[in-house]
Every structure is written in C-alpha cells, then in structure tokens.
C-alpha positions as CSV (number, residue, x, y, z in Angstrom):
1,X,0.0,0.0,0.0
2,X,1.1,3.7,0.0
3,X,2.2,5.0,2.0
4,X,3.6,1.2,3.7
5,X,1.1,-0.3,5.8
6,X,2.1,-0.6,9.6
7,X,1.6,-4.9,10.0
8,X,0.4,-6.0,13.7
9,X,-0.6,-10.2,14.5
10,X,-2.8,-10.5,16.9
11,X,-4.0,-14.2,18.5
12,X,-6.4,-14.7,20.9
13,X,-8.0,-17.8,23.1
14,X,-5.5,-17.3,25.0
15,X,-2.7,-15.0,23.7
16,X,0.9,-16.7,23.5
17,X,3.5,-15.8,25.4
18,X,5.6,-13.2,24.2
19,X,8.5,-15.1,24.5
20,X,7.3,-17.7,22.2
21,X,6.7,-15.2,19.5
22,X,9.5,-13.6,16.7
23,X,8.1,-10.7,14.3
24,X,10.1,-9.7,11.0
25,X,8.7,-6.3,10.9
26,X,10.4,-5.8,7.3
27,X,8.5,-9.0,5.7
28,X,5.7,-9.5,8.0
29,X,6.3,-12.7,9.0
30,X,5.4,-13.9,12.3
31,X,7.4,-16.8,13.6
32,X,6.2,-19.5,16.3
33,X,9.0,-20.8,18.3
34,X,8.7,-24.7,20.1
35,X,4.8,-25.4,18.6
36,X,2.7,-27.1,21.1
37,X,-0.5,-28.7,20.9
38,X,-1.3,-25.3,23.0
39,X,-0.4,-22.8,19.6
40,X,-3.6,-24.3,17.8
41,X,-5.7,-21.5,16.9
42,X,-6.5,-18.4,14.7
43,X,-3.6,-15.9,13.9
44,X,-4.9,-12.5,12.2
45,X,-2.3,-10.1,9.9
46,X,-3.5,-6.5,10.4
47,X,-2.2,-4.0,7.2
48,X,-3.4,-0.6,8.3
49,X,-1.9,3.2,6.7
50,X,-3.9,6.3,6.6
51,X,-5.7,5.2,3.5
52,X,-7.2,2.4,5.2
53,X,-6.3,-1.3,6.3
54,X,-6.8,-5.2,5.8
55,X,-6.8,-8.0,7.5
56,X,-5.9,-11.6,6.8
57,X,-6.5,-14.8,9.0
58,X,-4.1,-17.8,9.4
59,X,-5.7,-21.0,11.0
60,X,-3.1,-22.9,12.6
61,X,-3.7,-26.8,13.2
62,X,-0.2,-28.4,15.3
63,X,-0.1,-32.4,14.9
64,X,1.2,-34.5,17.4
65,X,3.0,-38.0,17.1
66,X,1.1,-40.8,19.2
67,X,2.0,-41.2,22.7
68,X,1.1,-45.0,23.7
69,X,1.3,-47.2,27.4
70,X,0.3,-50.3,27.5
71,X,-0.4,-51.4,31.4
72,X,-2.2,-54.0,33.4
73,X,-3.0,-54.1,37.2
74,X,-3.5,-57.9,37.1
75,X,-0.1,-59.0,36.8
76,X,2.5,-60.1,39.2
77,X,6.1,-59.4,38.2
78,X,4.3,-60.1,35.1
79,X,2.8,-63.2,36.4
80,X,-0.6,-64.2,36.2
81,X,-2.4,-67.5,37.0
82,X,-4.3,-69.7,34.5
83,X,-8.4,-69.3,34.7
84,X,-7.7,-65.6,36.0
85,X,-9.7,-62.4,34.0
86,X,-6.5,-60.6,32.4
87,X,-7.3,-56.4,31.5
88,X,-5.1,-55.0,29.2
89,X,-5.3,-51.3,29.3
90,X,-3.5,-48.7,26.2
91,X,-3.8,-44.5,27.2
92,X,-2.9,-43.3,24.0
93,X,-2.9,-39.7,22.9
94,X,-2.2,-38.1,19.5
95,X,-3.4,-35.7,16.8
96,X,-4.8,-36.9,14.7
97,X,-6.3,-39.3,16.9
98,X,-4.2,-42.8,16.2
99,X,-5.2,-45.8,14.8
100,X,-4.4,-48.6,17.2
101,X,-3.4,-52.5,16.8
102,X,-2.7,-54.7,19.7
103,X,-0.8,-58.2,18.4
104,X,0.9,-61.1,20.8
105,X,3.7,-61.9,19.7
106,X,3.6,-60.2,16.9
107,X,0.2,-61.5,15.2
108,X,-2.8,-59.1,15.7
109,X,-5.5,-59.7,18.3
110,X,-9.7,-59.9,17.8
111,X,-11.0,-56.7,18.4
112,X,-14.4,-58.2,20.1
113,X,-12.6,-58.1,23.4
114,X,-11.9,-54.7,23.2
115,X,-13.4,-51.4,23.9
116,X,-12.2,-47.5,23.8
117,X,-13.1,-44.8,25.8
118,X,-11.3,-41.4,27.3
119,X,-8.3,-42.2,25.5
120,X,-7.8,-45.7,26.5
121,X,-8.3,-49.1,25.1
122,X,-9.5,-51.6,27.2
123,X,-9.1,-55.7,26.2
124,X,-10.5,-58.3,28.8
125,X,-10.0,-62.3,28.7
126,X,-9.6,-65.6,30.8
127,X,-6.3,-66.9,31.0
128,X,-5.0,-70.2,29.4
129,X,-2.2,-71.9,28.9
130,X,-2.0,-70.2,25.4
131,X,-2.2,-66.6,26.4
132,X,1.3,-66.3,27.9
133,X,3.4,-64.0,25.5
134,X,4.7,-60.3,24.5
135,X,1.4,-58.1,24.3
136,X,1.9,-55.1,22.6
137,X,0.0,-52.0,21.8
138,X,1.1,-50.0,18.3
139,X,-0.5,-46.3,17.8
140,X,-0.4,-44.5,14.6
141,X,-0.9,-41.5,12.4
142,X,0.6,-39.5,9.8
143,X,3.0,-38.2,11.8
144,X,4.5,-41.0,13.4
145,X,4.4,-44.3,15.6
146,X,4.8,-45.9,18.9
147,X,4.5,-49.2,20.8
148,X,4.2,-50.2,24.0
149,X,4.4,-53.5,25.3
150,X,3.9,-56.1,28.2
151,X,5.3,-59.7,28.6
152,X,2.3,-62.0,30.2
153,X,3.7,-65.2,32.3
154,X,0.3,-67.2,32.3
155,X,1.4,-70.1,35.5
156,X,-0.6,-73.7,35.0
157,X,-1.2,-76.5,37.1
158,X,0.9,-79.6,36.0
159,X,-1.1,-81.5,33.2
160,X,-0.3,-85.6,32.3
161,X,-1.2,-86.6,28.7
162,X,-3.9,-89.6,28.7
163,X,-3.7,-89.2,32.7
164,X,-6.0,-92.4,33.1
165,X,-4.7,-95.4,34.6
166,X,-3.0,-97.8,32.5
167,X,-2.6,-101.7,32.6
168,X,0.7,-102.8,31.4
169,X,1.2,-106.7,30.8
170,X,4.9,-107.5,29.5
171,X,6.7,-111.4,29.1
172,X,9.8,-111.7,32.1
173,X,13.3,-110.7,30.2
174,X,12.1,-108.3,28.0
175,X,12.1,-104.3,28.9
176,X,8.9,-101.9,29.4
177,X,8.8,-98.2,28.9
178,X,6.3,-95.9,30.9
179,X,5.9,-92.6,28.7
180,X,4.8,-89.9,31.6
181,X,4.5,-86.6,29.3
182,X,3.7,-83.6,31.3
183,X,3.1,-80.4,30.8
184,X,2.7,-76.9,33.2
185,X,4.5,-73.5,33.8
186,X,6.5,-73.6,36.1
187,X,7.7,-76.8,34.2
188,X,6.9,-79.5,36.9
189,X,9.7,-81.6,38.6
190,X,8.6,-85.6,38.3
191,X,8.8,-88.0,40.9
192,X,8.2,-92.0,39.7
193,X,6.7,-94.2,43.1
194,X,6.9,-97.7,43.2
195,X,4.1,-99.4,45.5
196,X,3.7,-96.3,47.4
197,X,7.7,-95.5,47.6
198,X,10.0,-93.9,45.8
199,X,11.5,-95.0,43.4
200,X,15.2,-95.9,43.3
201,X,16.9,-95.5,40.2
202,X,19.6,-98.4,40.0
203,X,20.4,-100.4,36.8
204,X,17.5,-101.7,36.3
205,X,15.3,-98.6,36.3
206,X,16.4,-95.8,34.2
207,X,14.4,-91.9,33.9
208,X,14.7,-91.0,30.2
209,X,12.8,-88.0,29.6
210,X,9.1,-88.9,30.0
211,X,9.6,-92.3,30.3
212,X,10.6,-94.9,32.7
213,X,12.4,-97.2,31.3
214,X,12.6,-100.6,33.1
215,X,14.9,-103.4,31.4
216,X,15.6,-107.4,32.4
217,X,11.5,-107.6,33.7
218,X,10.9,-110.5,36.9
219,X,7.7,-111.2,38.2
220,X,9.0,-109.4,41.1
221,X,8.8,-105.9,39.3
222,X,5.3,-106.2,39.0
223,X,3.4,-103.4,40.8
224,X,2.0,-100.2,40.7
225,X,4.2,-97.7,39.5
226,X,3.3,-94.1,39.8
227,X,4.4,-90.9,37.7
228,X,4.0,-87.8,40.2
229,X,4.0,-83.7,38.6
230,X,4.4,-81.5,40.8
231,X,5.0,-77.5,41.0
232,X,3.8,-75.2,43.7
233,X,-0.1,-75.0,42.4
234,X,-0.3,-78.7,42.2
235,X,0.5,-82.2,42.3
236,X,-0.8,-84.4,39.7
237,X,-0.4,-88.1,39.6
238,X,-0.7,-91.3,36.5
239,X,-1.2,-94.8,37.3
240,X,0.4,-98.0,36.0
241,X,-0.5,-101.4,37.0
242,X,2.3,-103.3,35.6
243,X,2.1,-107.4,35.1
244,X,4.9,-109.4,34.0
245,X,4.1,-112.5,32.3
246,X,6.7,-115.2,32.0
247,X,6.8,-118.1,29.9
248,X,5.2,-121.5,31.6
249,X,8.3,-123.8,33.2
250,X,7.6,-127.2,34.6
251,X,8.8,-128.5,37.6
252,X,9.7,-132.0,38.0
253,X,12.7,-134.3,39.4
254,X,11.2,-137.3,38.1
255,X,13.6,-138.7,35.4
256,X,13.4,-139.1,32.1
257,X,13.6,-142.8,31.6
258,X,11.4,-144.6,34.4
259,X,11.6,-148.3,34.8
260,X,8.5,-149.9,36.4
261,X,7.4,-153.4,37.1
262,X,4.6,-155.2,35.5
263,X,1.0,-154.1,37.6
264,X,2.8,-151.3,39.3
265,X,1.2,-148.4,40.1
266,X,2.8,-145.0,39.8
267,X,2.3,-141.4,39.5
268,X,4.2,-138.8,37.4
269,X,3.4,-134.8,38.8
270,X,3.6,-132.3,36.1
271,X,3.7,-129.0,38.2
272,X,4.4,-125.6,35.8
273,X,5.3,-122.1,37.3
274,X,4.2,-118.9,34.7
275,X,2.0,-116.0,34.3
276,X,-0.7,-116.3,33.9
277,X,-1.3,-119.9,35.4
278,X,-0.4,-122.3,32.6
279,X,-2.6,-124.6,31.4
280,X,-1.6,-128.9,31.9
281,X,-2.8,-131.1,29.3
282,X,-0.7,-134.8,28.8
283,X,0.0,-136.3,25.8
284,X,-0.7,-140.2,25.8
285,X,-0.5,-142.7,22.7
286,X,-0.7,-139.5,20.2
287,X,-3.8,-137.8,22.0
288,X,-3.9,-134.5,24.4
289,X,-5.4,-135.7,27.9
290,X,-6.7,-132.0,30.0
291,X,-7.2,-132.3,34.1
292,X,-9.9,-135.0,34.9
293,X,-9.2,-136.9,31.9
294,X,-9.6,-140.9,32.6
295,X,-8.3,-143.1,29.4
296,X,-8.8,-147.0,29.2
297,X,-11.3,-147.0,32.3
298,X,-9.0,-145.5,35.0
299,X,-6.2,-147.2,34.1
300,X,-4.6,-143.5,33.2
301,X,-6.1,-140.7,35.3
302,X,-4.7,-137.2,34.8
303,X,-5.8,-135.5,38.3
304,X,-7.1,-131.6,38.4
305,X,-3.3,-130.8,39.6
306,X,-1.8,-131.8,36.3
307,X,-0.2,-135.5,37.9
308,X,-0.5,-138.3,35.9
309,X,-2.2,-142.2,37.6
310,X,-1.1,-145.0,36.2
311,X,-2.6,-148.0,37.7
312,X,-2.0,-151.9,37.0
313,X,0.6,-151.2,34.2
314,X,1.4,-153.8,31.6
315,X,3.8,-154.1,28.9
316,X,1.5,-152.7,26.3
317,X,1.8,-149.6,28.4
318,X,5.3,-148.8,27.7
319,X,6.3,-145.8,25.9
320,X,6.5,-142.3,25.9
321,X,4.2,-140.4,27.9
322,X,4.9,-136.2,27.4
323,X,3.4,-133.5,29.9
324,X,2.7,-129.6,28.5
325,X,2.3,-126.7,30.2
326,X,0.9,-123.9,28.1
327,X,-0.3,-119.8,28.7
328,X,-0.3,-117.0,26.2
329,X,3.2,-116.4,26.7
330,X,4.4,-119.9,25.3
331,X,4.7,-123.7,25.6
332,X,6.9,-126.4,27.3
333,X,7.1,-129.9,27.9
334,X,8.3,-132.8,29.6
335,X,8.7,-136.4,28.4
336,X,9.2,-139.3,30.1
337,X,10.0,-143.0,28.6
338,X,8.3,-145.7,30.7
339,X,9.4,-148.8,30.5
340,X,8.2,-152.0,32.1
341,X,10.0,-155.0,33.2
342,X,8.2,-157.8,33.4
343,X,8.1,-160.0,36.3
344,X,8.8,-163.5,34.4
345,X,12.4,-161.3,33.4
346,X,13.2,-161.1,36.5
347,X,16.7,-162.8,37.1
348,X,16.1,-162.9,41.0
349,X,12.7,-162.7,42.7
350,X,12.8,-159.4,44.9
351,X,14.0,-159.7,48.5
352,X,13.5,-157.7,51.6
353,X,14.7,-156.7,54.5
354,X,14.1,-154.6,58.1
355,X,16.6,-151.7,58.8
356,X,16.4,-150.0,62.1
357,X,18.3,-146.0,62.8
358,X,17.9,-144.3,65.5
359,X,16.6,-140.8,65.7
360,X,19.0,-138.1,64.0
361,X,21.3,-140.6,63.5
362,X,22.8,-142.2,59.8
363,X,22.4,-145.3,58.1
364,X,24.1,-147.1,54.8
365,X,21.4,-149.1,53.3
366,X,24.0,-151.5,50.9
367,X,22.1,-153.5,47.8
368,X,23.4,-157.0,47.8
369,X,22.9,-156.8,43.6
370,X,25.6,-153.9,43.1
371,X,25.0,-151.2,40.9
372,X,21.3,-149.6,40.8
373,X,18.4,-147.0,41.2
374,X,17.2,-146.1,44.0
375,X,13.1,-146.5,44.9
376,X,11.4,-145.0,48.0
377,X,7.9,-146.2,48.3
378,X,8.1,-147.1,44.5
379,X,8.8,-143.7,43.5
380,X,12.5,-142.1,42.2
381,X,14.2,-141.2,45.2
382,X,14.9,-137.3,45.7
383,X,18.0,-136.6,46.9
384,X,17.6,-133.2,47.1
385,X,17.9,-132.0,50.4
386,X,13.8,-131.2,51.8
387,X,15.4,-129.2,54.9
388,X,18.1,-126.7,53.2
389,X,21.2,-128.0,55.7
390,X,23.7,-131.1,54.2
391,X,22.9,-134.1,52.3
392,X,19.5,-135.9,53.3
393,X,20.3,-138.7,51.5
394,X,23.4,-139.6,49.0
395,X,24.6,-142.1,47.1
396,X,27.8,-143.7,47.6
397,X,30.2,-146.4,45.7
398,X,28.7,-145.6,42.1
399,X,25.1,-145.8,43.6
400,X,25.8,-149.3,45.1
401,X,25.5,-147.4,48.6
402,X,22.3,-145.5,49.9
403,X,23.6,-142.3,52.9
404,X,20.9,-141.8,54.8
405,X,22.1,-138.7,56.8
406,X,19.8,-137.5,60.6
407,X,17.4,-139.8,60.3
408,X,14.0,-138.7,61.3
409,X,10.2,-139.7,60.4
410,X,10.3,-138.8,56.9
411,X,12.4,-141.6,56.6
412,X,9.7,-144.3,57.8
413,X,9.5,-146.0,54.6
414,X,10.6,-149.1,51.7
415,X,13.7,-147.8,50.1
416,X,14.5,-150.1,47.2
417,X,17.0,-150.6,44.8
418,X,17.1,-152.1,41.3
419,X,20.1,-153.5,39.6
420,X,20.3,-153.0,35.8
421,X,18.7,-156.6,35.2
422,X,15.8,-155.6,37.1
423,X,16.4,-157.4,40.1
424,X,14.9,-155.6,43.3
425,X,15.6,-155.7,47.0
426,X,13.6,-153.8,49.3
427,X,14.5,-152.3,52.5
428,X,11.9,-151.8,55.5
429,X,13.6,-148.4,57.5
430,X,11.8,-148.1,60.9
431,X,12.8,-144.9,62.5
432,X,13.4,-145.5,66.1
433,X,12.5,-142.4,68.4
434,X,11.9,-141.5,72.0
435,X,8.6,-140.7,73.2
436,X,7.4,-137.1,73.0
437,X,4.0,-136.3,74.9
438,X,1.4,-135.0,72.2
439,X,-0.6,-131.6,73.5
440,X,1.1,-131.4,77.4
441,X,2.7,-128.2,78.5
442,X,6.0,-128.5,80.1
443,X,6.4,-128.7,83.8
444,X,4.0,-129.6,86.1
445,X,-0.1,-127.9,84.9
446,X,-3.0,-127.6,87.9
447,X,-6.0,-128.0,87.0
448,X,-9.4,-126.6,88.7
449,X,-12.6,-128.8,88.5
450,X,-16.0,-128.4,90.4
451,X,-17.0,-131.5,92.9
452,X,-18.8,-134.3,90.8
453,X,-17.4,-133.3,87.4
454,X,-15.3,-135.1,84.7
455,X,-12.0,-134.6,84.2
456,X,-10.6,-135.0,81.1
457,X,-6.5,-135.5,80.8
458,X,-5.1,-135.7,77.9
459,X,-1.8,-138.0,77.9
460,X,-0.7,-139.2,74.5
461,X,1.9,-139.9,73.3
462,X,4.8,-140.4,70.2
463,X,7.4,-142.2,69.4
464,X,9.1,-145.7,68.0
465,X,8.3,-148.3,69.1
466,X,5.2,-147.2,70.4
467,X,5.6,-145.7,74.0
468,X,3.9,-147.7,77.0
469,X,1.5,-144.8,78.8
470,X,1.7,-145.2,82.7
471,X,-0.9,-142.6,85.1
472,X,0.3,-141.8,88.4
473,X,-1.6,-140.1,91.3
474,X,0.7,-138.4,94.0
C-alpha cells in the first residue's frame, strides 16, 4: 500500500506468550517458536496506513505423534495364573487421533474383546495356557508411531497326557517303557513311586525324559508304579498297573527214563510255574489228555493238579508219555520213557529186609545186587535236600550205597534198589525215636474242677516203638 502499511498479529483464546513469539517487521512474518498442541488457533495479519487497512487470518492446526502405554493391574512381576480375568489397558494420545493395533507376539489380536473410551483401550480375557506371551499395543498416524508392550507369564497346574490309569502286561526278560508326558508353567519336577515308595533309580530302572524305562523284567517288578508332577499350584499323579508274564516252566525231578514193574502203580506230577497260570494237558499214545481226563477205564487218570495215575501197568503200556504246560506267553514240555519190566524177566525174585536208625542218626542201606536205582515207596528217590542244611540222602560207591544222613520220620518208609537186570531188593527203614508227649505243656499244669465233674486228661503220646502210657496219682 502507500504510504507502507504498519503490520500487527494478533491471537487470541488465549494470547501466547511473548517469549514464544518472533516478528520480522520488514517481511511481516510472524514466527512461532517450540509449537505445542497449545499454539492451535486463529492468527490474524492487520495491514493498516492512513488510506485504510486489511486484514488476513491464518488458522493454525499443530499435529502430534502418538504417545502410547500399554499397562495392566492384574499381573505379578508379570505373572498371572491360568483361569484368571487378564485387562489390558492402552492410554494413547495423538493428533490426529491414532489408529491402534494390539498383536501377541507379533500377530494381531480380535477386536471383540476390546473397547475405547477417554483415551484408552480396554481388552478383557480368561487366561489359558495359550495366552502367555509379549502383548503389545502400536499407535499410529501420519505423523509417526509408537508401541508399548507387556510380557504376560500365564502359570498352569501340572497336566499328564492320557492321565487315566494304565494296565501294562509285558513277558519276564524283556524291557517296558512308561511314557509320563507332562506339561505346566513352572515346568513341573517328576517324581516316579513304586508301590507307594519312591522310586530308586539303579540299573535296572532308568528316567529317560518322559519315560521310565525298566529293562531285564521278573515277576518281582510287577506293581504299581506311579508318575508324580508336581509345581507349587499342584501335584498331579498317573497310574500304571504293571504285570509281568513269564513263559510256563515245569517243575519235576522225576527222570526221564522210568523203569516200572509189571502191575505197578505209579504217578508222574507235572507241576508248571508262569504267568498267567499255565494250562496242563498230557499227551498219551498220540492224544492230548486235560485235568480230569480218565483213558482206558482208570487205568490213566490225569488228576485236576496236572499229575498223571497209572494204575495196573502192563507191557502194552510202555512208551513215551509227554506232559505240557501252556499260557499266552508260550509252551513247554516234559517227556518221560516208561518202560516195564516184566516179572517173568526177573533174574532174581525181589527180597527184603528190616533196617532199624535211630533218631537223627545215619544209616548205609548196601544192595546185595551192586549197581542200581534207588526207589522210595516205589517212586525215584529225591535226593535233594527237603530241609536246606547237608545231604538228606546220597549215594555212595557208584550208587551201590544209599547215605541216609539224621534220620528222622520222613524216613519211615521201603527204600529199594534195582540192579540193571531188574532185580529188586527192598529195605523196610523203621525210625526209632523216643517218646514225646502230644498236647502237654511243660512242667508240672494244675487243674481246677468243680466237685462231681469229669476230668478230662489228655496224655498221648509219640514215638518208635510205640511208647507204654503209665498214670500216676501223687
């Protein structure tokens, strides 16, 4: 203009400090120093001379990065316990108003938990095992952005997969693994019990992992084995009943090859150990025979314990005769060759004797015919020892020579022995022992009876030769 316009800026709502203010009187500008969010407003340029004057109005709108914190009062040292309601809560500020994203770990969250007001976004949930991670709340707008972020520590209870009890069968000598897989935060210490104890880890029994590994498997193994988690909310427990099967085994000392005498009578046991119980069944002249079985009449009668009758055996019985025992597990068997001598062989006719020991004491029982086996009441002798100290009975001089070692009533019985051309010579043993009172205390007993009553004493005795009973009153 002319003359030059004199240029004034005035602001109002409120005025800014002067301080904050620069004015280039030669160009008119007006300069803002440190914008604030404050400086928003309407700035008016006065031209004025003596002509007249003009005015001009600047709007000024100040823009503002975000400004985000993301916070929750539910957490512990950023710990918080499974099943609990978790808030989430992001003050945000920021012009123009920011668009905001909250992710876990890094993948963005539903919205439908979420809800803003006053400058804050509020999300609400139930804890699981799932929700443990790095929450983080992102503002933005077209001036910049910021994130602010919380790590959650979600803390379970100790969790066993398929935590129902389990049966576990297994055959003796192989190994068994128990797979325990557990799960919880803080990760739970295990603990294995066996029958109510813990367990102790020796080579045998080895911890691998989630398993329990047990190797070499005996019957006495079996039990109930437990797999205990454990961290301070809880202790959680799963159950194995373990069974160890074991192939059948049968027990017998009777020999292979058993000589018998025309119309004897003799029984064969066929006792089998194994899980489960085995099954006996004999096989007789090509055919399977089960407990209870009676073949040709009763002259073969296999009794509910598995031991085989023969009865009034004749030459046409001869043969082989072959006991089974039999579970899931497996099979096994016994045979035995019978064969019978028949009397009219006979070299010598049999001959017999009486042999007297006394109690505890030894006796040699010699057979006139040499070399042979040894009978006792017309079964195999056992000379295995019954009583777990020396010897019972041993043979001497090539088997010529029968050791009876401390005699006692077991020992009341025919021993006989048979040369190798069947001849037979029995021997009669009579046990002699003193006499033991049967039922009577030691030392002297009173006894209180009402007048006119019986009394009953009891005074029998034992021994060999029988013991000659004398009563005596005072």
């Amino acid at each position: 203009g002319d003359p030059k316009p004199d240029i004034t800026w005035a602001q109002y709502n409120p005025p800014l400090p002067l301080d904050k203010l620069v004015f280039n009187p030669v160009s008119g500008e007006l300069h803002i120093l440190n914008v604030e969010l404050e400086d928003d407003g309407n700035y008016t340029c006065t031209a004025k001379n003596r002509v007249g004057h003009s005015y001009h109005t600047v709007s000024l709108n100040v823009l503002s990065g975000p400004k985000v914190e993301l916070i929750s009062w539910d957490l512990k040292d950023g710990t918080i316990r499974e099943g609990k309601e978790l808030t989430l809560i992001c003050h945000f500020s920021g012009k123009p108003t920011p668009r905001l994203t909250l992710t876990k770990d890094g993948f963005p969250l539903s919205e439908s938990n979420s809800f803003k007001s006053n400058e804050k976004m509020t999300t609400k949930f139930i804890t699981t095992p799932d929700s443990s991670g790095l929450y983080a709340c992102t503002g933005e707008n077209e001036v910049s952005q910021e994130t602010s972020s919380v790590f959650v520590n979600v803390t379970t209870k100790p969790t066993i997969d398929h935590p129902e009890d389990q049966f576990v069968t297994e055959l003796e000598g192989r190994s068994l693994e128990l797979e325990c897989v557990v799960h919880g935060n803080p990760t739970p210490s295990v603990t294995w019990l066996r029958n109510g104890s813990s367990l102790r880890v020796f080579p045998d029994f080895r911890v691998d992992r989630d398993k329990l590994v047990i190797m070499n498997l005996t019957t006495s193994m079996e039990g109930s084995f437990v797999c205990q988690a454990s961290n301070y909310l809880r202790v959680e427990e799963k159950r194995f009943e373990v069974t160890v099967n074991s192939i059948p085994v049968i027990k017998t000392d009777v020999p292979e090859r058993i000589n018998l005498y025309e119309f004897d009578d003799y029984a064969i046991p066929c006792k089998a150990v194994g899980k489960p119980v085995p099954s006996i069944y004999w096989e007789i002249r090509g055919e399977e025979y089960s407990p209870g079985s009676r073949i040709d009449g009763e002259k073969f009668i296999v009794r509910n314990d598995g031991t085989l009758l023969i009865k009034n055996i004749s030459i046409e019985d001869a043969g082989k005769f072959k006991c089974y025992a039999k579970n899931v597990e497996g099979e096994s068997s016994k045979s035995h060759e019978i064969t019978v001598i028949v009397t009219s062989d006979v070299l010598k006719s049999p001959s017999s004797e009486v042999a007297t020991v006394q109690e505890s004491a030894s006796k040699r029982l010699v057979c006139p015919h040499g070399e042979g086996a040894w009978l006792k009441n017309g079964e195999p002798l056992d000379t295995r020892n019954p009583r777990g100290d020396d010897p019972h009975y041993s043979l001497k001089e090539n088997g010529r020579v029968l050791l009876i070692s401390d005699a006692s009533d077991i020992d009341f019985a025919v021993f006989s022995c048979v040369s190798p051309d069947g001849t037979k010579h029995d021997f009669t043993v009579k046990v002699l022992s003193r006499p033991a009172m049967y039922q009577m205390p030691f030392g002297k007993e009173e006894y209180f009876q009402a007048d006119g009553s019986t009394l009953v004493v009891n005074c029998s005795a034992k021994g060999y030769p029988n013991p000659r009973i004398k009563t005596l009153a005072d």
